[in-house]
C-alpha positions in Angstrom: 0.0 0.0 0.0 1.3 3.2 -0.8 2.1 6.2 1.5 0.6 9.4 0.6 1.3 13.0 2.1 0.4 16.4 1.5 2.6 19.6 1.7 1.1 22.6 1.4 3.3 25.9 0.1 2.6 29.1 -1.3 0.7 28.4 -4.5 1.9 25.1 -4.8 0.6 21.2 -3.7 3.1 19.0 -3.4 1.7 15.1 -3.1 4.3 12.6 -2.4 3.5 8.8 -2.9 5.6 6.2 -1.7 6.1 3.1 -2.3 4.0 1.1 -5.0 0.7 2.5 -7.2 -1.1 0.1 -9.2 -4.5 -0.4 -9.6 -6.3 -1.7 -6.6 -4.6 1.5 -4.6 -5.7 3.9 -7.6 -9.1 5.6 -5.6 -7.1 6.3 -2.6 -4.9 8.3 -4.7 -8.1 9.4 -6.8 -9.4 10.8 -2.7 -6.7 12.5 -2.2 -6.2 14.2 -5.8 -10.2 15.2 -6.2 -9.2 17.2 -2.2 -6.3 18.7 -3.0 -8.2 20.0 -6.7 -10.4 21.9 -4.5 -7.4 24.0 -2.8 -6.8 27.4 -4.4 -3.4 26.2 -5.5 -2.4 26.9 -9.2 0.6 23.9 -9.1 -0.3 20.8 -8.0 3.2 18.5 -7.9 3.8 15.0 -7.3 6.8 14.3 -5.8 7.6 10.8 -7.4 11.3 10.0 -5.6 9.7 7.3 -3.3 7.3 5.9 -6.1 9.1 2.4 -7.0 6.6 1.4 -9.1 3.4 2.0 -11.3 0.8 -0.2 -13.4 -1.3 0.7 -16.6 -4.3 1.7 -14.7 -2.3 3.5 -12.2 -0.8 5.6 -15.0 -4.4 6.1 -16.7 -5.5 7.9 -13.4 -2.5 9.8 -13.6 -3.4 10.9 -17.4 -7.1 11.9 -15.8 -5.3 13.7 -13.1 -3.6 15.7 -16.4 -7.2 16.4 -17.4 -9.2 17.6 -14.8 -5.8 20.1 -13.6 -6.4 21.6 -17.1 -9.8 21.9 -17.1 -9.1 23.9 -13.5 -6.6 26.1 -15.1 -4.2 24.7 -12.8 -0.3 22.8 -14.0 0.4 19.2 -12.8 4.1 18.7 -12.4 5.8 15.8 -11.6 9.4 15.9 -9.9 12.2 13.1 -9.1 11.0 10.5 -10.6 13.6 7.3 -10.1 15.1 5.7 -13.1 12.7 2.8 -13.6 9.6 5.1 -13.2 11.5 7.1 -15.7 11.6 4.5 -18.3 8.3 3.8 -18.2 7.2 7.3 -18.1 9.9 7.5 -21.5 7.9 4.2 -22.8 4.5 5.3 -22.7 5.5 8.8 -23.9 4.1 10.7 -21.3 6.7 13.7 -21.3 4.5 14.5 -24.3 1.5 15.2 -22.1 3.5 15.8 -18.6 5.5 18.0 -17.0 8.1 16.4 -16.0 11.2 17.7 -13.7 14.2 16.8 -11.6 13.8 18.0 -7.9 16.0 20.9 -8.4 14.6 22.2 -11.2 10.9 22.0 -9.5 12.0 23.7 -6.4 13.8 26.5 -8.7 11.2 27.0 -11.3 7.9 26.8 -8.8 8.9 27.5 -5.1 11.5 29.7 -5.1 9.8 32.1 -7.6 6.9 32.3 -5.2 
């Protein structure tokens, strides 16, 4: 079972999952997500650096995440992402749709600035 937190910042949501997603954990994640939608927030992140690994379905709820962030006008970023959840981010071409950073370059380009 995954572990999920919340960290709140200026403007910014940070969710940090660790631990394995795949499908049967998907609508805890989805419980979290739809709360942290509601905050006045324009960035909502997730931190992936304890994420070691992810399923199809998993990833789908990830790609509906995408969705219903744009429809809110808000960005979903997702930062450190290990090597293997790298690969199969790479494999299912997802860095078309996501925005997808190292750790450093999330904390320059969207806390910092705030």
């Amino acid at each position: 079972m995954p572990s999920i937190t919340i960290e709140d910042k200026p403007g910014v949501v940070i969710i940090q999952i660790i631990g394995e997603l795949y499908h049967e954990k998907v609508s805890e994640l989805e419980r979290v997500w739809e709360d942290q939608l509601k905050k006045p927030a324009e960035i909502i992140a997730i931190n992936c650096a304890g994420l070691t690994y992810i399923d199809s379905p998993a990833i789908g709820a990830l790609v509906k995440f995408f969705n219903e962030a744009m429809q809110k006008k808000k960005k979903l970023v997702f930062f450190d992402l290990s090597p293997t959840i790298r690969s199969l981010f790479d494999n299912a071409r997802l860095e078309r749709l996501f925005t997808i950073t190292s750790a450093e370059k999330f904390e320059k380009e969207y806390l910092k600035s705030r």
